[in-house]
N, C-alpha and C positions, 0 to 999 in steps of 0.2 A: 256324358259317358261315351259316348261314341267317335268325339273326336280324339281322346285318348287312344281306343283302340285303335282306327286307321291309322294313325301317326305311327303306332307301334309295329304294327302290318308295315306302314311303306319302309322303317328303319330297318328293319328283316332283313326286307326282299332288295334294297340296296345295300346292305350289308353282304349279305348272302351272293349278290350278282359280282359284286367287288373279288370278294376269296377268289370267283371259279375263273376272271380272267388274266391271273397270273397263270400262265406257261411252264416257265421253271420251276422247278424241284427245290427243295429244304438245302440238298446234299450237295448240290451246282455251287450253292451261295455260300456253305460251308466248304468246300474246295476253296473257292475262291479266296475264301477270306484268309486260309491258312496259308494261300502261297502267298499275299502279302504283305501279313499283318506283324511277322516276324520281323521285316525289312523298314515297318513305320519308326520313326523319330518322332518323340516327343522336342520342342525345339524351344529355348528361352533364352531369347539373345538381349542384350542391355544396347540400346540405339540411341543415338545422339540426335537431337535435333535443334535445328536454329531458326523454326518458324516464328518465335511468339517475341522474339527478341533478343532474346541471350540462351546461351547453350543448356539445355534441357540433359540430363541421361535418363531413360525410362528402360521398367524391364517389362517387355511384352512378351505374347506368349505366340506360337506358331506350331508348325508341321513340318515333317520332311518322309523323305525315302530314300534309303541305301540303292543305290546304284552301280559298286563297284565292290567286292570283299576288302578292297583295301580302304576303305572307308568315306569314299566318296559318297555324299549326299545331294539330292536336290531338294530348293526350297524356291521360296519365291524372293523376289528382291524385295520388295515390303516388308518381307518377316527377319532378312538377315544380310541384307546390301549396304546397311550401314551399321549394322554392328562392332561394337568394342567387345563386345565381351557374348560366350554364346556357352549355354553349357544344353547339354543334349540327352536326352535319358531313353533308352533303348527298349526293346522289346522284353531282357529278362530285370527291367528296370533299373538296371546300374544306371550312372549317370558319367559322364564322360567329358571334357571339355573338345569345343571344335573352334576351327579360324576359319575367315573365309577366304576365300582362293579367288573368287572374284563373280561379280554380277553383270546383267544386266537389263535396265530398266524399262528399256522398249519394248520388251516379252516379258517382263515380271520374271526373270528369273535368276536364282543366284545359286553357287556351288557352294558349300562349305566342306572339310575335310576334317574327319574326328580322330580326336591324338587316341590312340589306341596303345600307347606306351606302357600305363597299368593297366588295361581291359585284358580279361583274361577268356573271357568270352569267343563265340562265333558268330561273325556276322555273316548275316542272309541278305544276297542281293536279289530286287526285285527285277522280272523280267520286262523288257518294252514290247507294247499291240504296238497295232497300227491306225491312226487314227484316221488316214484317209477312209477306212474302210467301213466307218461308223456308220452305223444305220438310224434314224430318227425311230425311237421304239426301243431302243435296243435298253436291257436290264445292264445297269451297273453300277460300284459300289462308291461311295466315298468314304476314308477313312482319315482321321487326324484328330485333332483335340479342340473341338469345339465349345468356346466359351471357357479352353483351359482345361479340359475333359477327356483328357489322356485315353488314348486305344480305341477310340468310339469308329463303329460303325455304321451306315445310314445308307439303306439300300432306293432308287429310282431309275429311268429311264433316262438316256438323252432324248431331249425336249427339241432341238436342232443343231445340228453341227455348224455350220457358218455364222453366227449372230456376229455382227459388227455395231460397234458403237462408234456413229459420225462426229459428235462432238468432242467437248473436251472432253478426253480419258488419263485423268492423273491418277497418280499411286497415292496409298495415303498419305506416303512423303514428301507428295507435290510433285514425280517426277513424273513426264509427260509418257504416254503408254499406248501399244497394241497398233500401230503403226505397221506390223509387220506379220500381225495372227490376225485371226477372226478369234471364236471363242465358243467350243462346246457347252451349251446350256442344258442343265442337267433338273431332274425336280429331287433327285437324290438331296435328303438337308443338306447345307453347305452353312457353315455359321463363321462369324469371328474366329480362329484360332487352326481352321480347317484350311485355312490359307499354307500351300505348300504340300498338303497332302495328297495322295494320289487319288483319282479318278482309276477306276478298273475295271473289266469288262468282268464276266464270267469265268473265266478262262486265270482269272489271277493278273494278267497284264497289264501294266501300265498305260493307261490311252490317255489321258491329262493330267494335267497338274493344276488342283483345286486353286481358283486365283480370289474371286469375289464372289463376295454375299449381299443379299441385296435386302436393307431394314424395313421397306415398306410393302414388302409383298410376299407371300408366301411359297417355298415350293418353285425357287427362281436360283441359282445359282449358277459360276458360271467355270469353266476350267481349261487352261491354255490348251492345246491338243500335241499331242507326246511329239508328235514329227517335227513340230517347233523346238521343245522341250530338247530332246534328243541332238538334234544340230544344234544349239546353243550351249547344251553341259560338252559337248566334243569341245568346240570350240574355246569355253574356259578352261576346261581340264587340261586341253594341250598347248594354248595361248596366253591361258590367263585372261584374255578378252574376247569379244566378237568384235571382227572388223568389218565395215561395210562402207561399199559404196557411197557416193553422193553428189548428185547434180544440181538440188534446189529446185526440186519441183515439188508444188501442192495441187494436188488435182480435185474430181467429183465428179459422180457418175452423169453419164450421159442422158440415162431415162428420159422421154419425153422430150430432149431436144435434139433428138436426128436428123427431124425435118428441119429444124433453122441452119445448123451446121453443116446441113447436107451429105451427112455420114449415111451407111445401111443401119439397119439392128444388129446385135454383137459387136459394131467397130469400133474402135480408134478408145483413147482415155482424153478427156477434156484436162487441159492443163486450166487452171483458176487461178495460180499466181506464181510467181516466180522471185525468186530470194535473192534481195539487191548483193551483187559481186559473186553471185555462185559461178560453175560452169554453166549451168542452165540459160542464164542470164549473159555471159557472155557471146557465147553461141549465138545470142539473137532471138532464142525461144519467147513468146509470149502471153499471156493470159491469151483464152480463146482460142492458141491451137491447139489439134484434134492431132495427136500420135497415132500413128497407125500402123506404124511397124518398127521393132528395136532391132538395128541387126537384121531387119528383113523378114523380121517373126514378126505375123501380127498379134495386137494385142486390143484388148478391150475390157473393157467397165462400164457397164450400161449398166451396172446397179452395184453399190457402195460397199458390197462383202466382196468384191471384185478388186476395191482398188490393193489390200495389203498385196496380192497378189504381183499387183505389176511393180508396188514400192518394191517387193520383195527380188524381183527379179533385176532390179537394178543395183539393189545392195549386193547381187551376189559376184559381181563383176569384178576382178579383181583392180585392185585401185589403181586409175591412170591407165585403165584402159579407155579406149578410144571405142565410142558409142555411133554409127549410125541410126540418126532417125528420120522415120520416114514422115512427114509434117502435111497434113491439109489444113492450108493457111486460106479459109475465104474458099473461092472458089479453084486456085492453086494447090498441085500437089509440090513440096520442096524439100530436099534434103540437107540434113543440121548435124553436125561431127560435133559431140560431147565429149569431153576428156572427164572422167568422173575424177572427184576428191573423194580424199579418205573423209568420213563424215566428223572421225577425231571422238574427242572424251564428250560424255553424255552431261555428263557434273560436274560442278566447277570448285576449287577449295572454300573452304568455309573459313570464317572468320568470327569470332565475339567481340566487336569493339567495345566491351566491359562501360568505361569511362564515358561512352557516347552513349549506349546503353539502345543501341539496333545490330543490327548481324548482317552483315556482308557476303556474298557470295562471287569468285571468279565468274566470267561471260565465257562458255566454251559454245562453239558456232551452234550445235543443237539446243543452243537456251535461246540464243539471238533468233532461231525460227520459231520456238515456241512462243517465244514472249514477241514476237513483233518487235523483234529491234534492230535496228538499221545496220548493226556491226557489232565486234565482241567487245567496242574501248569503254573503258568503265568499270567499276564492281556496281553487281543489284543490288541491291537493298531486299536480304531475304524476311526480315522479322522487325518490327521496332516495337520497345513494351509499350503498352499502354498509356502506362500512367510514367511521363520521362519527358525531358526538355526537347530530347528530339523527337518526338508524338508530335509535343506544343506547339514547336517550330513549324511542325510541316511535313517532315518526313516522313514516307510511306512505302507501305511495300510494295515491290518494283519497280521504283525508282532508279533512276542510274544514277550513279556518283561519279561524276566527269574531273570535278576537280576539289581541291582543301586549301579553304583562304587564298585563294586565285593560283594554286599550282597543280598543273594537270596532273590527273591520275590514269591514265590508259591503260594500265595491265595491275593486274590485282598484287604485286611485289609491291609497285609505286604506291600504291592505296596502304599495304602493309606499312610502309619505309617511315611514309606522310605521318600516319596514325602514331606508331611506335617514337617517331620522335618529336609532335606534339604534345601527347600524353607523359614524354619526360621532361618538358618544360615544364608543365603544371599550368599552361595556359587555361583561361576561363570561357574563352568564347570561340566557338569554329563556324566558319562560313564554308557551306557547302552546295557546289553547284551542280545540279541534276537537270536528271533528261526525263520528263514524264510526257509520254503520246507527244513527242516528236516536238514539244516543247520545252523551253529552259527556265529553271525557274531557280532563284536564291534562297535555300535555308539556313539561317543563323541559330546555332544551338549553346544556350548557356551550362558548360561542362558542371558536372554536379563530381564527388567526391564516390568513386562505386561503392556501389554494400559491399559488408563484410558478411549478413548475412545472409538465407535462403528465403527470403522471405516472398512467396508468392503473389502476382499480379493479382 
């Protein structure tokens, strides 16, 4: 009997200790919600995909926010960077059809624009905070449709402003990501479907945009931070794209090796490798030196939430200009002129080779860094089905497809041309040459007759 009682006693008083240290008011949180909750997009775009093998269309479910009266929205690129088809349902619930105007993948972000042609309606755009100004502690809300959960609100704290993920960070759609943010960690819920919704302070302002949710831990969510968000919808809405720089550098913070390098604490960015035929690489740059100044600015990354920073400041350069860097090579200081390139398209065209029954993907230079590959010639190998002669063969994904029964393929037209006029022969067997980790290898695939129907892997 007794330990019943204490248990009860300590759930009280932790109870009880909980209520008294929230700060803000009922009335803060209800402000808040009503300057943005008018502006949330429910969001259900139908997305193509050609991971598993053959062309997929699925309809998933997402978030957004009105950003403009005339209909502009933001979402994330996950929820609507590769949409066919998007229809949108509003704050007095109507529902509305929208296109997208254009995305992009290395901030997770994407614009879409709602046909307002029948809406008879008023849209409420939402206003932008500022996220530099974020305080770890600070109350704020997450809103969007989690789990498909239209209009939900989910009130927490930012947990840290800067989180950087070192590793690999892909989108669900496999596109490589956050190269250029850190990432507001929030313990506000953040679920499946909240993707694309705003993050918001008190104040009603937009400070991020809900990106990831994380399945094995609780009260961990994470959210692009608006000042990314904000310079990236400019840049679609008025270009249609982001454009950035690029030299082919991969760097890593310096932490703990100043003393072999012989740098101070705060200096220089370690370069780690360098992208065979970039400018980086012609220049003469090399794994192991120590950047120390761009332009005469110096810079540094002694720890890993550091580097989007300095990527950041190299993209912002307008293309083809001309980079002084300042280099401690060893015990040498030396100076290196970088002509940056355009960095170009993020994605390459897709293709379903139906009859061969895997899915192909263009090489655009940001696949060739992500994927480790020596150059753009070739189509990937995005998807091969499971159960299929090209599985049996050999064929895998990320493979490069160099050439078709000994005719090269360099550019994904050629790969197209090859395909389209194989397939109207009615040939039975194709030999195909791939590049897997820098080696060559022969797959012979016995052509089968495509389905006719939907029949599931």
């Amino acid at each position: 009997m007794i330990r019943p009682i204490i248990f009860t006693i300590i759930t009280l008083v932790t109870a009880t200790a909980t209520a008294n240290i929230i700060p803000t008011s009922q009335d803060e949180v209800y402000r808040a919600r009503d300057r943005v909750l008018p502006a949330l997009v429910h969001i259900q775009p139908v997305i193509t995909d050609y991971r598993t093998g053959k062309m997929i269309k699925q309809s998933v479910v997402g978030s957004g926010v009105i950003i403009r009266s005339d209909g502009y929205v933001v979402t994330n690129y996950h929820v609507a960077g590769k949409a066919e088809r998007i229809i949108c349902t509003l704050n007095d619930k109507e529902q509305v059809r929208a296109e997208l105007v254009g995305g992009d993948p290395l901030t997770d972000i994407a614009i879409i624009k709602l046909d307002l042609s029948e809406y008879n309606g008023e849209l409420t755009e939402a206003d932008f905070g500022d996220s530099d100004s974020l305080q770890v502690g600070q109350f704020v809300l997450a809103l969007g449709s989690p789990l498909a959960l239209a209009r939900s609100v989910s009130c927490g704290v930012v947990s840290t402003t800067d989180r950087y993920f070192s590793g690999e960070t892909r989108l669900p759609s496999g596109e490589k990501t956050g190269r250029y943010n850190n990432w507001i960690q929030t313990d506000a819920a953040i679920n499946p479907g909240n993707s694309g919704g705003p993050l918001v302070d008190l104040e009603g302002r937009i400070i991020g945009i809900n990106s990831r949710a994380t399945i094995f831990a609780n009260n961990i969510g994470f959210a692009i931070p608006v000042n990314i968000v904000r310079e990236v919808a400019d840049a679609i809405m008025t270009e249609g794209k982001v454009v950035r720089s690029w030299i082919g550098l991969q760097c890593q913070q310096l932490q703990n090796m100043e003393g072999w390098f012989g740098t101070a604490v705060d200096e220089g960015v370690l370069i780690a490798s360098v992208s065979d035929k970039s400018p980086a690489q012609e220049a003469g740059l090399r794994a192991g030196d120590i950047i120390l100044k761009v332009d005469n600015q110096p810079v540094s990354a002694r720890f890993t939430e550091e580097l989007p920073r300095f990527y950041k400041m190299i993209a912002h350069y307008p293309v083809g200009s001309k980079i002084e860097l300042t280099v401690l090579r060893g015990d040498r200081q030396i100076y290196v002129d970088v002509v940056t390139h355009e960095l170009g398209e993020i994605l390459g065209q897709d293709l379903e080779c139906k009859e061969w029954e895997f899915t192909v993907k263009a090489i655009t230079k940001q696949m060739a860094v992500d994927n480790q590959l020596r150059d753009t010639l070739g189509v990937l190998v995005a998807g091969v089905k499971r159960v299929s002669p090209a599985y049996e063969g050999g064929l895998r994904r990320g493979d490069v497809i160099q050439e078709v029964n000994e005719q090269p393929t360099p550019r994904f037209k050629d790969f197209y041309d090859r395909y389209d006029e194989l397939t109207g022969d009615g040939i039975d067997r194709v030999l195909l040459t791939v590049r897997r980790a820098g080696n060559t290898k022969f797959i012979l695939i016995k052509v089968t007759k495509p389905k006719t129907d939907d029949d599931s892997e």
